[in-house]
C-alpha positions as protocol buffer text, in pm:
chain_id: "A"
residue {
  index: 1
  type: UNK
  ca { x: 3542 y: -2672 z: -7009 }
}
residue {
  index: 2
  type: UNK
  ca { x: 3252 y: -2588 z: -7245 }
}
residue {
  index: 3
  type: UNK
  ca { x: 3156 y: -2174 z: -7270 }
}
residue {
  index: 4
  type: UNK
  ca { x: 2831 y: -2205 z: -7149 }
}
residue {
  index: 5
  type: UNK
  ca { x: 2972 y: -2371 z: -6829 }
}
residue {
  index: 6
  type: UNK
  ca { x: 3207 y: -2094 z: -6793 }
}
residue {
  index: 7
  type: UNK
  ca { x: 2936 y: -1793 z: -6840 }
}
residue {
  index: 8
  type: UNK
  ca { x: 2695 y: -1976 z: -6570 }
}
residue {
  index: 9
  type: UNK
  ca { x: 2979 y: -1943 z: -6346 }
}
residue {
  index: 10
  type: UNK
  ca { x: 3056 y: -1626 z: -6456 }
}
residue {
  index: 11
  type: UNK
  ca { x: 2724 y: -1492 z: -6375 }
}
residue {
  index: 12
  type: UNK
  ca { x: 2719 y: -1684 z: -6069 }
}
residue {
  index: 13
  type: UNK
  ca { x: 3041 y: -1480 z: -5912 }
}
residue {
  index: 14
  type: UNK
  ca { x: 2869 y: -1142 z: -6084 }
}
residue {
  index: 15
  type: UNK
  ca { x: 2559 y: -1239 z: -5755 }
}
residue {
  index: 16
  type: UNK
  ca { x: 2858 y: -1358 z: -5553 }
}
residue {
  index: 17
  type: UNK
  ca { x: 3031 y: -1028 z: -5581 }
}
residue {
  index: 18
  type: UNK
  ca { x: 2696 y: -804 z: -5565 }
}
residue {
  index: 19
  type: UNK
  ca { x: 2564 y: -957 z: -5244 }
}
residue {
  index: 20
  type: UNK
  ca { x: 2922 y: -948 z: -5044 }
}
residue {
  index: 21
  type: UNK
  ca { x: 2933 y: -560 z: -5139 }
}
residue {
  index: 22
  type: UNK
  ca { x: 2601 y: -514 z: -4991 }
}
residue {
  index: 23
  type: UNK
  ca { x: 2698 y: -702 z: -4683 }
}
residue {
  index: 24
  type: UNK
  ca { x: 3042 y: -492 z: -4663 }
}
residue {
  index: 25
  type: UNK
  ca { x: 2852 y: -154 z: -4668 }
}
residue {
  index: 26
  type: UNK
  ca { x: 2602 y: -331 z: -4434 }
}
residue {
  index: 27
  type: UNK
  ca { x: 2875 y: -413 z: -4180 }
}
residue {
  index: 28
  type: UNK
  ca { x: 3005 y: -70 z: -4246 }
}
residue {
  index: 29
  type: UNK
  ca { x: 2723 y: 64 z: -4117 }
}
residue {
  index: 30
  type: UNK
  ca { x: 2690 y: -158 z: -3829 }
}
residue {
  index: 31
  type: UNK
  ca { x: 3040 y: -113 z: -3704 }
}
residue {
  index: 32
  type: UNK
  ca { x: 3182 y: 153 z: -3887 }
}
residue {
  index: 33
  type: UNK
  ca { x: 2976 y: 445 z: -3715 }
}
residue {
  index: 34
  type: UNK
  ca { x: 2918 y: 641 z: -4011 }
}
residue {
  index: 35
  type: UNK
  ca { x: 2794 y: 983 z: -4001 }
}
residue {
  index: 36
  type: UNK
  ca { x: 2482 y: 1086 z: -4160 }
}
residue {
  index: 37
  type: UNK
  ca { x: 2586 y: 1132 z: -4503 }
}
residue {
  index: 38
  type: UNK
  ca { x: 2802 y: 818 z: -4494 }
}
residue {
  index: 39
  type: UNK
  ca { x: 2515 y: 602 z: -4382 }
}
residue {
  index: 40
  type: UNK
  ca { x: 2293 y: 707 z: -4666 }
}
residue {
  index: 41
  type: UNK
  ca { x: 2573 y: 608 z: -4885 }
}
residue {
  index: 42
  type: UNK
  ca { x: 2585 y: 320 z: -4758 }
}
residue {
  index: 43
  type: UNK
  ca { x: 2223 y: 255 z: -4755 }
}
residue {
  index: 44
  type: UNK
  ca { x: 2198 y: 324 z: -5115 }
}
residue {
  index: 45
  type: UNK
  ca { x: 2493 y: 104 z: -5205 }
}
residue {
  index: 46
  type: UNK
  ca { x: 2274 y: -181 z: -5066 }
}
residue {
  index: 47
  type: UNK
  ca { x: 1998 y: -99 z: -5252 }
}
residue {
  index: 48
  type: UNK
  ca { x: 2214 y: -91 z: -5610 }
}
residue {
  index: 49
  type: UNK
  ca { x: 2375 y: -390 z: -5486 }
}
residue {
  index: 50
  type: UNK
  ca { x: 2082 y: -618 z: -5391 }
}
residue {
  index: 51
  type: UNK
  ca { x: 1896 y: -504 z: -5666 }
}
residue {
  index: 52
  type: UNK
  ca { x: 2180 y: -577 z: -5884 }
}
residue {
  index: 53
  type: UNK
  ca { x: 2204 y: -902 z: -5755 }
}
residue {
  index: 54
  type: UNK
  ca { x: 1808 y: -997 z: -5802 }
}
residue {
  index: 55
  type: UNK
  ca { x: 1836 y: -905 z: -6146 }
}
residue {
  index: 56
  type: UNK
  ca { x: 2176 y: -1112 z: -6219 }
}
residue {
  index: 57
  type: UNK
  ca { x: 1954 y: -1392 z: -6014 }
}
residue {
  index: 58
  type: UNK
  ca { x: 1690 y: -1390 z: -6272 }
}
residue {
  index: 59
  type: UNK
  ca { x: 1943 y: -1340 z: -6559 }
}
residue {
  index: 60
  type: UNK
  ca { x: 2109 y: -1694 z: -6428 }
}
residue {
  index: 61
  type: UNK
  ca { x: 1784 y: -1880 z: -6398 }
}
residue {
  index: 62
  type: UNK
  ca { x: 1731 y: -1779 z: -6755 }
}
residue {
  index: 63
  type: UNK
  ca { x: 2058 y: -1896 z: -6893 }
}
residue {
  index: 64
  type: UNK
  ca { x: 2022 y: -2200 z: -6672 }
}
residue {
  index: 65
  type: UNK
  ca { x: 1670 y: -2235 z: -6889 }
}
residue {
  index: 66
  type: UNK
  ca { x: 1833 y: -2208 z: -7242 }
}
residue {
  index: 67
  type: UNK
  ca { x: 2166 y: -2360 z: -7136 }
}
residue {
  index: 68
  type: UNK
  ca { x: 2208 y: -2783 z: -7250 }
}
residue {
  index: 69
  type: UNK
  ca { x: 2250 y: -3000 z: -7013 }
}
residue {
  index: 70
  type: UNK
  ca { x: 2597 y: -3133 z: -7001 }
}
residue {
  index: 71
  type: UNK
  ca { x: 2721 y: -2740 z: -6955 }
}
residue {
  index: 72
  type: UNK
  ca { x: 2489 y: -2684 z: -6621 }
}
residue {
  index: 73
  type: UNK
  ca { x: 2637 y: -3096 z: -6510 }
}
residue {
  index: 74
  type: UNK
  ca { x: 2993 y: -2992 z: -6608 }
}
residue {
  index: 75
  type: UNK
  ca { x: 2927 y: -2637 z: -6378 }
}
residue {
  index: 76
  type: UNK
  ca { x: 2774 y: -2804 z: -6103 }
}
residue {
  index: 77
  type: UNK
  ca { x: 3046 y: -3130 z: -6120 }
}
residue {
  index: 78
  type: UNK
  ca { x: 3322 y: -2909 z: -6100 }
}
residue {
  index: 79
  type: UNK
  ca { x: 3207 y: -2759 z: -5759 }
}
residue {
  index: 80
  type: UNK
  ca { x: 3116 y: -3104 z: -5635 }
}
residue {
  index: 81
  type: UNK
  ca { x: 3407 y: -3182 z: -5676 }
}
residue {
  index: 82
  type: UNK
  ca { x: 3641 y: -2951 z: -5490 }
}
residue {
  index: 83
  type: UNK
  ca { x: 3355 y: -2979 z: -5214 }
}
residue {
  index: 84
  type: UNK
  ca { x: 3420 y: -3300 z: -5207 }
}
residue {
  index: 85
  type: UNK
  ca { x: 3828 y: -3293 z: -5160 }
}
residue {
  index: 86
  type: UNK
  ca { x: 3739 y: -3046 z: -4882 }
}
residue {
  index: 87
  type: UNK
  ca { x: 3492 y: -3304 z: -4702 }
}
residue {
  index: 88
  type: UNK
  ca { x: 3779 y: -3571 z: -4694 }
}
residue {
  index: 89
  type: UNK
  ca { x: 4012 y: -3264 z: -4490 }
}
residue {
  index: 90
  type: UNK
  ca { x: 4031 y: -3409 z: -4106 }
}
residue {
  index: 91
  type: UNK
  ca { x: 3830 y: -3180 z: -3905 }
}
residue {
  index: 92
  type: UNK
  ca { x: 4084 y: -3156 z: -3624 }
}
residue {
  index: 93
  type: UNK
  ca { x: 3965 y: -2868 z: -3406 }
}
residue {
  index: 94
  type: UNK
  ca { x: 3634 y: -2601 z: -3447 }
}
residue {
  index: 95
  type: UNK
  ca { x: 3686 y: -2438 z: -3738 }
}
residue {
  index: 96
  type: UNK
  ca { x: 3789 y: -2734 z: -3939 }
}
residue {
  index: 97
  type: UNK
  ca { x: 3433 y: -2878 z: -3817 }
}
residue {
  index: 98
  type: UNK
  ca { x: 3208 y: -2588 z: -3941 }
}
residue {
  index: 99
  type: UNK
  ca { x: 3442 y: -2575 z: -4249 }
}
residue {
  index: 100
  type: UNK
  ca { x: 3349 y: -2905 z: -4324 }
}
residue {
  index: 101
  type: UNK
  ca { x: 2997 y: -2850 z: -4227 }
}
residue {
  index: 102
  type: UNK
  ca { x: 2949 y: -2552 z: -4460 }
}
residue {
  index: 103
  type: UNK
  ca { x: 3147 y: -2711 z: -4720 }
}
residue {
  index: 104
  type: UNK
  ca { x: 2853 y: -3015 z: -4667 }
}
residue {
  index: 105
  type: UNK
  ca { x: 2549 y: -2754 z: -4660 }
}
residue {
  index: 106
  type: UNK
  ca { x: 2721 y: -2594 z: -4979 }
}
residue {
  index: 107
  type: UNK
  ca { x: 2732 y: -2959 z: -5160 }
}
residue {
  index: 108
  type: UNK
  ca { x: 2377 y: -2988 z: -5075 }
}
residue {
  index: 109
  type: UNK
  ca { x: 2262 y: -2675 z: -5255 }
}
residue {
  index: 110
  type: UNK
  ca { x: 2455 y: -2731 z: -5556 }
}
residue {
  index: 111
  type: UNK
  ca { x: 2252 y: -3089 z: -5540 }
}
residue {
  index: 112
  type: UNK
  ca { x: 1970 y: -2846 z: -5606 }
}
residue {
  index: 113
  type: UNK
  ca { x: 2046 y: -2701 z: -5878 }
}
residue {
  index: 114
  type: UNK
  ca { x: 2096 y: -3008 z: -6063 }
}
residue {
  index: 115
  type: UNK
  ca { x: 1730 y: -3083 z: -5972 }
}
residue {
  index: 116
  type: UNK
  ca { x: 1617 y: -2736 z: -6069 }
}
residue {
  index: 117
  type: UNK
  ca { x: 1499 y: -2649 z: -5705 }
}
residue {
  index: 118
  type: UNK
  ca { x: 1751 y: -2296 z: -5701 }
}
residue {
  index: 119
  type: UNK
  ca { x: 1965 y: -2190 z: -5941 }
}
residue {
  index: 120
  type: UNK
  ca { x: 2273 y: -2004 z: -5742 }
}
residue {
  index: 121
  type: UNK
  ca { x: 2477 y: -2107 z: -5471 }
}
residue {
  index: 122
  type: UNK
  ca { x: 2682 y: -1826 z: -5268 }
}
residue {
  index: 123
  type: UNK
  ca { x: 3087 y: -1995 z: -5127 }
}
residue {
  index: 124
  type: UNK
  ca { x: 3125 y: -1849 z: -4778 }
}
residue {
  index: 125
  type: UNK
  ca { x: 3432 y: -1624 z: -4834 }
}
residue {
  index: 126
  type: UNK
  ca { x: 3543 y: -1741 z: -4511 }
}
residue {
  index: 127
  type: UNK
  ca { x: 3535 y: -2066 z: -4424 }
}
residue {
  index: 128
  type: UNK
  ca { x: 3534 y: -2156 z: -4763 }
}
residue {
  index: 129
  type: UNK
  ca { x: 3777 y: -1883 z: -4908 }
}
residue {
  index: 130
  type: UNK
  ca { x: 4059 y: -2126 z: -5105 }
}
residue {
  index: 131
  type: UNK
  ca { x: 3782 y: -2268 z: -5269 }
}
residue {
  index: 132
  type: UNK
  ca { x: 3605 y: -1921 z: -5336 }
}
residue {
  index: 133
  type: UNK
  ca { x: 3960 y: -1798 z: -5517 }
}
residue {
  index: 134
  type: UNK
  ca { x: 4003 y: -2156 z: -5702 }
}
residue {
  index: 135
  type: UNK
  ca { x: 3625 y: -2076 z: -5858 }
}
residue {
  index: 136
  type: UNK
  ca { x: 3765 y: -1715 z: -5933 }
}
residue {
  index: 137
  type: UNK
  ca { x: 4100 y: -1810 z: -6094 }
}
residue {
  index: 138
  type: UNK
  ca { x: 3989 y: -2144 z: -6274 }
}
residue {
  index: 139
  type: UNK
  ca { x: 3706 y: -1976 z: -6429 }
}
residue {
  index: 140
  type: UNK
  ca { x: 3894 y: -1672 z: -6552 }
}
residue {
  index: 141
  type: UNK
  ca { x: 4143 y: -1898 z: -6698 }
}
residue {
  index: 142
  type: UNK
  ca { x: 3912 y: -2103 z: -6844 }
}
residue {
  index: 143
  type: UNK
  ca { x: 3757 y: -1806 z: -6989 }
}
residue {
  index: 144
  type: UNK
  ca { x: 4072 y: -1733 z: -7184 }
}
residue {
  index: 145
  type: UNK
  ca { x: 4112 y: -2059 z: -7343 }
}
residue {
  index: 146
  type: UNK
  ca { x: 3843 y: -2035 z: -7582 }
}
């Protein structure tokens, strides 16, 4: 796997990561029933996190910009693919069928960043969540290989 492949996906889980910590403290304060002091915690940690997130969003569409070809392919392949194996799973009973629909809505976006229309694609940590930890370990190995 080339380096620049593995920074874009590097990057990508750095948004990833961001956004689900503003939606945690966002659910905290939704179901959690935090007192007053607790909610403004948690109303500034979605702040940090979302504005963390828009500025890892514009740091990605600026690698995406300088990075060749072949590395953004080889990032956006590798996803297909496992998206892919998923899509072939029998979709025996509910879940199974809106696992295999947001594994197709998934494969569509990542069709979009190969045609420059949006440069990061969020894996739904729950219907999605094997492949979510295969992007997490395979990248972090493949970060130690170079």
């Amino acid at each position: 796997m080339l380096k620049e492949t593995i920074e874009l996906e590097r990057l990508r889980q750095q948004i990833e990561n961001a956004e689900f910590a503003a939606g945690d403290s966002s659910d905290y304060i939704d179901y959690g029933k935090p007192n007053a002091s607790q909610l403004k915690a948690a109303q500034e940690t979605i702040a940090k996190k979302m504005s963390e997130a828009a500025e890892l969003k514009k740091e990605l569409h600026a690698l995406i910009e300088q990075t060749p070809g072949q590395a953004v392919e080889e990032w956006v392949n590798w996803h297909k693919t496992i998206l892919q194996e998923i899509l072939k799973e029998p979709a025996t009973n509910t879940n199974a069928q809106t696992r295999t629909f947001t594994a197709r809505n998934t494969l569509t976006e990542w069709d979009k960043v190969l045609t420059r229309e949006q440069d990061y694609v969020g894996i739904n940590w729950y219907y999605l969540k094997d492949y979510k930890a295969k992007a997490k370990k395979e990248f972090k190995n493949g970060w130690w290989k170079f």
